[in-house]
DRENDO-1510 file (C-alpha; in Angstrom, 1 decimal, always signed):
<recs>
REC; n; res; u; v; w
REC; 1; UNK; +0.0; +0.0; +0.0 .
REC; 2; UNK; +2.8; +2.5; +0.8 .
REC; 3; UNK; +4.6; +1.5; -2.0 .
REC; 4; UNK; +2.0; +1.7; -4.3 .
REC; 5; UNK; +1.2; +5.4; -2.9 .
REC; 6; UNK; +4.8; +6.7; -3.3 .
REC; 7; UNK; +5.0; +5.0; -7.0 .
REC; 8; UNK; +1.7; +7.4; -7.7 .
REC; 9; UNK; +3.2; +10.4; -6.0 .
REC; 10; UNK; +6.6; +9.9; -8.0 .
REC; 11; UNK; +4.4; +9.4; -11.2 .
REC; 12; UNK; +2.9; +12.9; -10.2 .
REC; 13; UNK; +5.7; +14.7; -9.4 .
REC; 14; UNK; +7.6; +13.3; -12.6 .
REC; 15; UNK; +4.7; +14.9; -15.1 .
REC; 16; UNK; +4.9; +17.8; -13.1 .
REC; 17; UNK; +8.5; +18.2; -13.5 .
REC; 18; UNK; +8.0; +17.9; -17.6 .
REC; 19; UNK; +5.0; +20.4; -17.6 .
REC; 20; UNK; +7.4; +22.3; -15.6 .
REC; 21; UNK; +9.8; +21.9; -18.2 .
REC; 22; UNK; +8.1; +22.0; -21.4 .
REC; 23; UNK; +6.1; +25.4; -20.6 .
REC; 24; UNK; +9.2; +27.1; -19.7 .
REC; 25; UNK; +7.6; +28.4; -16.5 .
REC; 26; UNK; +10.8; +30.3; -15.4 .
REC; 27; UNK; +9.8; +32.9; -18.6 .
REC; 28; UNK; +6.5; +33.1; -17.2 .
REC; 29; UNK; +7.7; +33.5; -13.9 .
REC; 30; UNK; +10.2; +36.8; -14.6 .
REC; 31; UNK; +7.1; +38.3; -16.9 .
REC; 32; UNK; +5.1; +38.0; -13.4 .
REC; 33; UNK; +7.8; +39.6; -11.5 .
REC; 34; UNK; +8.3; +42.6; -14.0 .
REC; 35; UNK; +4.3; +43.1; -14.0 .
REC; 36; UNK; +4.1; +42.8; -10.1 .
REC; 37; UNK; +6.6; +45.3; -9.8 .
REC; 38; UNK; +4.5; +48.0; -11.3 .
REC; 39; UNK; +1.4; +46.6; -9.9 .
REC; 40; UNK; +2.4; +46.5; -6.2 .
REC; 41; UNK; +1.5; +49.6; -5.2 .
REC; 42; UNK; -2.0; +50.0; -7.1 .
REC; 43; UNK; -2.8; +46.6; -5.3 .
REC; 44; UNK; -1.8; +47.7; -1.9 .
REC; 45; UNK; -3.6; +51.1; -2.5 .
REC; 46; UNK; -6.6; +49.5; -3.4 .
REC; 47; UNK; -6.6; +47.5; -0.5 .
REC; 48; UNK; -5.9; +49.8; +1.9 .
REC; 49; UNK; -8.6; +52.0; +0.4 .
REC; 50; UNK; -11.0; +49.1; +0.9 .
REC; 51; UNK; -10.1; +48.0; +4.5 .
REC; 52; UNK; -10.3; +51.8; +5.0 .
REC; 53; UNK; -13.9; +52.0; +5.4 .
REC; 54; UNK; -13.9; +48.8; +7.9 .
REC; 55; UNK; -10.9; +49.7; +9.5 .
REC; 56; UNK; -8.7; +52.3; +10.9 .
REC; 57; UNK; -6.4; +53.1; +7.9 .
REC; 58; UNK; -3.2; +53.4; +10.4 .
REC; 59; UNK; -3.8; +49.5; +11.8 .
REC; 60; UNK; -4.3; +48.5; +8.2 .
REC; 61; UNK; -1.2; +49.8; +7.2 .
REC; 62; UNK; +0.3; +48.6; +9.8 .
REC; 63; UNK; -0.3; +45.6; +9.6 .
REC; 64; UNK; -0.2; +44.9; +5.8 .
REC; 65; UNK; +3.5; +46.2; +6.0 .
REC; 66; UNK; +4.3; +43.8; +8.6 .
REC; 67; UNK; +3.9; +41.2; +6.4 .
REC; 68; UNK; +5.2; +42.7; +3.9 .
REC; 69; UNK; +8.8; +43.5; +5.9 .
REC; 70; UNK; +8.5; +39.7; +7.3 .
REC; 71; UNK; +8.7; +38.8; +3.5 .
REC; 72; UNK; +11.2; +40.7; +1.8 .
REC; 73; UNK; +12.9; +42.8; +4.6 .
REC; 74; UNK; +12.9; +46.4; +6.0 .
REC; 75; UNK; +14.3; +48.1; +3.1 .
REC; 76; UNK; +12.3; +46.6; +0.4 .
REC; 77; UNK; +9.1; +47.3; +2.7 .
REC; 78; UNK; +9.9; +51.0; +3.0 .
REC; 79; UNK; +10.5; +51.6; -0.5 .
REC; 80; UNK; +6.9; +50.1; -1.1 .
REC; 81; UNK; +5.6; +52.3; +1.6 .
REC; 82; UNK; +6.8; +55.3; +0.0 .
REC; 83; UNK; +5.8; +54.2; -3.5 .
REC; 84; UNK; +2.1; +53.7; -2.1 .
REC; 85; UNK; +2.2; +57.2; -0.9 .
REC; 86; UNK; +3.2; +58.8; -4.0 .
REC; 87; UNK; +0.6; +57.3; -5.5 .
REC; 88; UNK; -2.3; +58.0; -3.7 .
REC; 89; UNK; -1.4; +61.7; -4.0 .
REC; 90; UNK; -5.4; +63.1; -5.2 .
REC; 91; UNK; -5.5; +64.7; -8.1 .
REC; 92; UNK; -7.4; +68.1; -8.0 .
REC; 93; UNK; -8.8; +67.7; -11.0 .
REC; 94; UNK; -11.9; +65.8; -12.2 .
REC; 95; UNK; -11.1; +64.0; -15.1 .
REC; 96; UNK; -7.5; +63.5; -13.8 .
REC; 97; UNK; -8.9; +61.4; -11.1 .
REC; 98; UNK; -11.2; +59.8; -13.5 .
REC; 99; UNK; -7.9; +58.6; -15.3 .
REC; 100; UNK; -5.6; +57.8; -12.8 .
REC; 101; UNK; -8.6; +56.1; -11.4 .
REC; 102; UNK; -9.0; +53.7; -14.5 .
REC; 103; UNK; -5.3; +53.5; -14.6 .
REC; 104; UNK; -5.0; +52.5; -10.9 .
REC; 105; UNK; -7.9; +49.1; -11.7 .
REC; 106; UNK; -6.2; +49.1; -14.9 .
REC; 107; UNK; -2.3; +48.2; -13.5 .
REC; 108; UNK; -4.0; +46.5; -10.5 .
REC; 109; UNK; -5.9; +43.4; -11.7 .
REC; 110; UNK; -2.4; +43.1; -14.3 .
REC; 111; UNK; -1.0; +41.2; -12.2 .
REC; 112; UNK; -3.7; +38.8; -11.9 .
REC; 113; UNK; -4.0; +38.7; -15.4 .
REC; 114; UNK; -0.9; +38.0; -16.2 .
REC; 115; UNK; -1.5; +34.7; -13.6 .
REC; 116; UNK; -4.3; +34.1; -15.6 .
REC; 117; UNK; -2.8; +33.4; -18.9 .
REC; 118; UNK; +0.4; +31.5; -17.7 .
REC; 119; UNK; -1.7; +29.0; -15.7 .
REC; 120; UNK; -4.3; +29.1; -18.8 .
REC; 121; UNK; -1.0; +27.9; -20.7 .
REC; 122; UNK; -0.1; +25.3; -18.3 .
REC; 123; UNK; -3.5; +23.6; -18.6 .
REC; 124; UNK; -3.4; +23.8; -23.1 .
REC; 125; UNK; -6.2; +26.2; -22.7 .
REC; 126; UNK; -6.9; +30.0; -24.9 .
REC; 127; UNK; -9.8; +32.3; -25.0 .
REC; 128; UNK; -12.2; +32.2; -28.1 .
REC; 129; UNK; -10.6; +34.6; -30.5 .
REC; 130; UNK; -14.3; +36.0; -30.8 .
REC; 131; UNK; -14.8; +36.2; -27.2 .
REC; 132; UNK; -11.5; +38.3; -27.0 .
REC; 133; UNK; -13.1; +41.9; -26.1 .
REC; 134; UNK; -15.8; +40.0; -23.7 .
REC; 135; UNK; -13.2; +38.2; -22.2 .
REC; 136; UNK; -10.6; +40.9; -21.6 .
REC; 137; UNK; -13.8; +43.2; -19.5 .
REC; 138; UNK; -14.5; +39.6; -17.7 .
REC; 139; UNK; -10.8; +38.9; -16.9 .
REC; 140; UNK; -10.4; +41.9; -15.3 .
REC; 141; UNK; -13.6; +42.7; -13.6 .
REC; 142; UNK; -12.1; +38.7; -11.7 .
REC; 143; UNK; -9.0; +40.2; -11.3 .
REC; 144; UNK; -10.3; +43.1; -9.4 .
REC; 145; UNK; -13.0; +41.0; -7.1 .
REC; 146; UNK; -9.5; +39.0; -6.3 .
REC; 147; UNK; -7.8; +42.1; -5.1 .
REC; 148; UNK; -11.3; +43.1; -2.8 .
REC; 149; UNK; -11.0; +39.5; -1.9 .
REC; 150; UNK; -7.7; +40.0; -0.4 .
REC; 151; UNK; -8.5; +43.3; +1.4 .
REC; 152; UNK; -11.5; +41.1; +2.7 .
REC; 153; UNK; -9.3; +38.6; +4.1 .
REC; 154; UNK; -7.0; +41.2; +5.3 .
REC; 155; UNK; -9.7; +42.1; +7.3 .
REC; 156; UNK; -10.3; +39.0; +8.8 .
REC; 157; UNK; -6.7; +39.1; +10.3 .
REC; 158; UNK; -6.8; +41.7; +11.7 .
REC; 159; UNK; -9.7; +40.4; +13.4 .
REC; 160; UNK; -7.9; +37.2; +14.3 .
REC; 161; UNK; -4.7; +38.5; +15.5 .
REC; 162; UNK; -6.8; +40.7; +17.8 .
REC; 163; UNK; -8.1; +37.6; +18.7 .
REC; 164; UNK; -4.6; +35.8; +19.6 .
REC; 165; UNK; -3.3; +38.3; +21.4 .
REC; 166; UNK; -6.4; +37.8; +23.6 .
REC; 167; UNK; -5.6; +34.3; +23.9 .
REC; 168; UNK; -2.0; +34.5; +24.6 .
REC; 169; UNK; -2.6; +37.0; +27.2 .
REC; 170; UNK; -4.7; +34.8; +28.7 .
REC; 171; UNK; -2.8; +31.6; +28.3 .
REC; 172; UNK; +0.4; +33.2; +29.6 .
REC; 173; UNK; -1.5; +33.3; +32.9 .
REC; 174; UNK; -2.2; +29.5; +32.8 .
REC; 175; UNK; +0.7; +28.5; +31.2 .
REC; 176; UNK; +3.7; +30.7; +31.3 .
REC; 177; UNK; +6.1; +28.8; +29.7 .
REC; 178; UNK; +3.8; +26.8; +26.6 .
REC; 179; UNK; +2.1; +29.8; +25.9 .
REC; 180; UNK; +4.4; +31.4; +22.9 .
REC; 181; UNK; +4.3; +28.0; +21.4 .
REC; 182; UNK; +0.6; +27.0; +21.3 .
REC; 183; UNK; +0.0; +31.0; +20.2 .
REC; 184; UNK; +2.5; +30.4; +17.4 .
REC; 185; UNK; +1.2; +27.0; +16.0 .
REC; 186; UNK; -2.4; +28.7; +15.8 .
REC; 187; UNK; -1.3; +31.0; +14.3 .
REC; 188; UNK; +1.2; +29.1; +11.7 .
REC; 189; UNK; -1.9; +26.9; +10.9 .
REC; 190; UNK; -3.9; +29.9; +10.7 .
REC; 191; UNK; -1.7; +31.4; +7.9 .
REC; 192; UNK; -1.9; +28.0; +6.3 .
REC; 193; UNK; -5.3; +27.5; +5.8 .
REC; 194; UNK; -5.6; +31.3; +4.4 .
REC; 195; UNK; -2.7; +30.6; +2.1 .
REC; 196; UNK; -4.2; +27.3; +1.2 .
REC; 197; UNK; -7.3; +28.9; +0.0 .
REC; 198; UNK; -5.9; +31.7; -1.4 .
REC; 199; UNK; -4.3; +29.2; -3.9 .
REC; 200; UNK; -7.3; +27.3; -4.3 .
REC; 201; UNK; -9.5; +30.5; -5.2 .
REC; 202; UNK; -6.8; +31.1; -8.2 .
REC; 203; UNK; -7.2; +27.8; -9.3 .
REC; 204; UNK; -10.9; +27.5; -9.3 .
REC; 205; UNK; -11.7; +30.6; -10.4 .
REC; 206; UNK; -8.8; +32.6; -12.1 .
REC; 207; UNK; -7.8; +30.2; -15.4 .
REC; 208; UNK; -10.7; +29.2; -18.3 .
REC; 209; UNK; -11.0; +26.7; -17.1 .
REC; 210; UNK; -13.7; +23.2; -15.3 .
REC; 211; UNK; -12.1; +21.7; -12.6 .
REC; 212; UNK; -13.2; +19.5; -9.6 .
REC; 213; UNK; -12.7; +20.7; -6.2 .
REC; 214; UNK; -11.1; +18.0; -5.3 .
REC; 215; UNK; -8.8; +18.6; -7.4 .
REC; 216; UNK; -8.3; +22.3; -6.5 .
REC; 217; UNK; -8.4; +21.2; -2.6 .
REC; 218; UNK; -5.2; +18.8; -3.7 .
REC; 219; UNK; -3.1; +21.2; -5.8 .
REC; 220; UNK; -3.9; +24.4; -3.5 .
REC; 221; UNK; -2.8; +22.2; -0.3 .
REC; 222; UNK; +0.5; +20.8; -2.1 .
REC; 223; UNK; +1.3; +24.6; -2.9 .
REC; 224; UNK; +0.6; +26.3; +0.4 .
REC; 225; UNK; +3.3; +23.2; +1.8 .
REC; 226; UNK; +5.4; +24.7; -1.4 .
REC; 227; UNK; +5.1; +28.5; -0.3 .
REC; 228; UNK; +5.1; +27.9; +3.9 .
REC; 229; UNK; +8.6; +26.6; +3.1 .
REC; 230; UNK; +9.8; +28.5; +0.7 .
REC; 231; UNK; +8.7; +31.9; +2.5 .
REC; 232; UNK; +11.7; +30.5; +5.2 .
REC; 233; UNK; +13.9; +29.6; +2.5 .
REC; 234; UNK; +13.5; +32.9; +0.5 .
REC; 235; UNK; +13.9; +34.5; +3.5 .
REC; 236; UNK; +16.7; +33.4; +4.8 .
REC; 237; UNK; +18.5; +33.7; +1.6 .
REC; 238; UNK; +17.4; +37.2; +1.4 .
REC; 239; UNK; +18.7; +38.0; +5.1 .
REC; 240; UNK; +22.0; +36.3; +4.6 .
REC; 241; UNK; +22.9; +37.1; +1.2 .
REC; 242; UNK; +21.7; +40.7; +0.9 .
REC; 243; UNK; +21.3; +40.5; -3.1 .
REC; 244; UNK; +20.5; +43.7; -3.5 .
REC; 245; UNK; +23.4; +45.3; -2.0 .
REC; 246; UNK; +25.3; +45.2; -5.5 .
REC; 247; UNK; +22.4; +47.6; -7.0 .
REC; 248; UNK; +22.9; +50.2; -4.8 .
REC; 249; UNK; +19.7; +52.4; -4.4 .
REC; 250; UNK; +17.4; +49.7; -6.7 .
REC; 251; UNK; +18.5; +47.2; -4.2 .
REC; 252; UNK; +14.9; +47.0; -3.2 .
REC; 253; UNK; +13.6; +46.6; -6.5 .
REC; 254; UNK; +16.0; +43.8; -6.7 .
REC; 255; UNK; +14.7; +42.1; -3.7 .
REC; 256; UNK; +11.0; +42.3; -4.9 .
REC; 257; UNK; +11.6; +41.1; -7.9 .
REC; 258; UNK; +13.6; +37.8; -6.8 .
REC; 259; UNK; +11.0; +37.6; -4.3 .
REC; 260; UNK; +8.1; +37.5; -6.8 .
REC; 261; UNK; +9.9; +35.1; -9.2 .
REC; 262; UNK; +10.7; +32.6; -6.5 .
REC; 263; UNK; +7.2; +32.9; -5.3 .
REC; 264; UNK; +6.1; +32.6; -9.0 .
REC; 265; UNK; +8.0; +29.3; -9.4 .
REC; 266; UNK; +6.2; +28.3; -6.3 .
REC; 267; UNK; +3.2; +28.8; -7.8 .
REC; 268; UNK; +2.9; +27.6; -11.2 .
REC; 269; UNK; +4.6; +24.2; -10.0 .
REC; 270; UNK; +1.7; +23.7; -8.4 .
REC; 271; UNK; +0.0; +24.8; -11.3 .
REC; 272; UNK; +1.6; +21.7; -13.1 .
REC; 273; UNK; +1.5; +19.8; -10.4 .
REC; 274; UNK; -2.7; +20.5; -10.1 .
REC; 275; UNK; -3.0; +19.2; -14.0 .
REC; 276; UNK; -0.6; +16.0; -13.3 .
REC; 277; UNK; -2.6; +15.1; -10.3 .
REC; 278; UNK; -6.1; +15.4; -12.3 .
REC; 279; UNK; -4.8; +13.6; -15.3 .
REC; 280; UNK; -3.4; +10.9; -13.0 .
REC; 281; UNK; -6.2; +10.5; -10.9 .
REC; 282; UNK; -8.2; +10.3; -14.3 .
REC; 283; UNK; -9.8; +13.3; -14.3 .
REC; 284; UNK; -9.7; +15.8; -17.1 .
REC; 285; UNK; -9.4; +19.6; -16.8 .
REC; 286; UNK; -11.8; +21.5; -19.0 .
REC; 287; UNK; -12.6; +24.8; -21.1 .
REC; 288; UNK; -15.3; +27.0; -19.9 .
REC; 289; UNK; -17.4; +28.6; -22.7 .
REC; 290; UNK; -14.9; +31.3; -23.3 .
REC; 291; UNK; -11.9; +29.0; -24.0 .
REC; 292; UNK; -10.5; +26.3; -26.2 .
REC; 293; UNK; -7.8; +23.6; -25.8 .
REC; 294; UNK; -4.7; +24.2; -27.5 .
REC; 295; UNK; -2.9; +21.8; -29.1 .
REC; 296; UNK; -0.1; +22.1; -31.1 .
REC; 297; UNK; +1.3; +19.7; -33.5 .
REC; 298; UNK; +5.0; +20.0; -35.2 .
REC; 299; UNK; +5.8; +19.4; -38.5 .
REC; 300; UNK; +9.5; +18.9; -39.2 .
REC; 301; UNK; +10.4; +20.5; -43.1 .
REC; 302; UNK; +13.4; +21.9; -45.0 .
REC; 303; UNK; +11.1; +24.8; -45.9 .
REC; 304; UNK; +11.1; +28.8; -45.2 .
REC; 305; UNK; +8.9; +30.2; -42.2 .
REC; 306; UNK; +7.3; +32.2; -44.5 .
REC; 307; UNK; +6.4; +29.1; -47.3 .
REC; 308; UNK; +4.6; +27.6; -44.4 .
REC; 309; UNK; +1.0; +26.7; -45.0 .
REC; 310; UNK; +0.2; +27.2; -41.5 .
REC; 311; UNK; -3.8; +26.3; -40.7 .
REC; 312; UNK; -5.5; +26.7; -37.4 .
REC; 313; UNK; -8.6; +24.5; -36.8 .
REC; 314; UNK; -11.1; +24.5; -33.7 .
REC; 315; UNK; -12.7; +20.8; -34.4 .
REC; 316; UNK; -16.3; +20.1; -32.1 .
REC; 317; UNK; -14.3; +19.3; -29.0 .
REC; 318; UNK; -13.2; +22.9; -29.1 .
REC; 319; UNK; -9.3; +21.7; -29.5 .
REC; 320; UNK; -7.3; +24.2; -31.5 .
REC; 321; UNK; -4.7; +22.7; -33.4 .
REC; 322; UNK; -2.1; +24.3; -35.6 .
REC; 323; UNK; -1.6; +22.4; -38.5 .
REC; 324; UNK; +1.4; +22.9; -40.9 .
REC; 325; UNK; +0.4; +21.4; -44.6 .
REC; 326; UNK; +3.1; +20.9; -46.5 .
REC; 327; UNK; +3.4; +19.6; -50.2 .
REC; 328; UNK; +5.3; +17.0; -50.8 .
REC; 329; UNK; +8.2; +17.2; -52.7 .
REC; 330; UNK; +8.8; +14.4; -55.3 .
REC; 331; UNK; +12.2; +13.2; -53.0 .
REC; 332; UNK; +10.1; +12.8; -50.1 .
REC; 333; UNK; +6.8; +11.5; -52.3 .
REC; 334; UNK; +9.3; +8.5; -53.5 .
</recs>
């Protein structure tokens, strides 16, 4: 029985490794870091703007850089602070705020779609070319109810540490010396199960794409494990290294972007690891009724790129394939 489960999980982890491989995820992952790097700050501000109206602005702040310092240090976190202050400077003008406005959704829910597509390419699948304009307004009105989703469960923290520290006040009284330890399981389990869904909401609802819970429950618990230990890892490289010290005063850019990619990598494993598991468990991910499967089919031929009869065909199982018809020479006919 064991034997038989690791031979299954190796099988996994092997296909994953391929997709991994074949989709050239560490592409995908820098194009996420350079989008994320202009998008930081519109996300943040939106979120803060959000959890404004809930919440004192200051603890919001406060508690969103926390995290943020915990992740990529107290350097990096400044530089984000003061980029989020520079840009939620009001415009005095009407249809200046109207624009930056639109341009603040409009760099925001990038990032998000930039997740979209690469996990969209992971899975074979591509929107409807007629569906493009549709698609585009539905991509990033998701995007955007993923950013209020986060400010949402921003929320809730605060809410629960509030919580905690009521707790460990109270358990510090019964038990003096267990105390920092039970506090700091709940609350490592409690970071868990947010990250855990987190990743489960992006693969359910983000991509064009059917898939079982189950098999979102699977992949979003494998990558949370992925994330929870490389948020140490990354960290501690980050502390000990000090990559950004070579770039002088874009050191901090430096350090968000490694951050990002690394997190990115994270991610879109268990991406490919979500579509091994389904496939192995025999299970089959599907398009929704804005995308198509891609499937792409090479033709090997001593011809130019630009003598290529190239043909693209969306057959009744909504497979796009790119066909390459070539004559036949009267070499190769004999």
């Amino acid at each position: 029985m064991m034997m038989a489960r690791i031979k299954s999980w190796w099988t996994i982890l092997k296909q994953t490794s391929i997709d991994f491989s074949e989709n050239n995820v560490p592409r995908m992952c820098a194009a996420l870091s350079y989008y994320t790097l202009f998008s930081l700050a519109p996300i943040l501000l939106i979120i803060i703007t959000v959890c404004d109206i809930f919440y004192g602005r200051a603890a919001i702040e406060g508690t969103l850089f926390g995290e943020i310092k915990s992740f990529v240090g107290n350097d990096a976190a400044l530089q984000i602070q003061e980029i989020i202050r520079n840009a939620a400077k009001s415009h005095h003008a009407t249809f200046a705020s109207i624009v930056s406005t639109v341009a603040l959704i409009f760099s925001a829910t990038g990032v998000f779609t930039e997740i979209q597509g690469s996990i969209n390419t992971i899975w074979q699948l591509k929107a409807k070319p007629r569906k493009g304009w549709v698609k585009f307004l539905l991509n990033r009105v998701i995007s955007l109810s993923m950013i209020l989703g986060l400010g949402f469960i921003l929320l809730v923290s605060l809410v629960v540490n509030a919580l905690l520290d009521v707790l460990s006040a109270r358990l510090l009284r019964v038990l003096p010396e267990g105390s920092v330890w039970i506090t700091y399981g709940i609350s490592t389990l409690i970071t868990f199960s947010v990250i855990s869904f987190l990743f489960g909401i992006i693969f359910k609802f983000l991509p064009d794409a059917k898939i079982q819970w189950k098999d979102v429950r699977m992949g979003s618990f494998t990558t949370a494990v992925l994330f929870m230990g490389g948020k140490f890892a990354i960290g501690y490289y980050l502390g000990r290294t000090n990559p950004g010290g070579t770039y002088g005063a874009a050191g901090s850019a430096v350090i968000i972007l490694l951050w990002v990619y690394f997190s990115a990598m994270i991610l879109y494993f268990g991406a490919c690891f979500t579509k091994a598991n389904a496939q192995y468990s025999g299970r089959k991910i599907f398009p929704d009724q804005y995308a198509v499967f891609v499937q792409q089919i090479e033709v090997q031929n001593k011809d130019a790129l630009q003598d290529q009869d190239v043909k693209t065909v969306v057959d009744e199982n909504n497979v796009t394939q790119k066909i390459s018809a070539v004559p036949e020479t009267k070499e190769e006919s004999k």
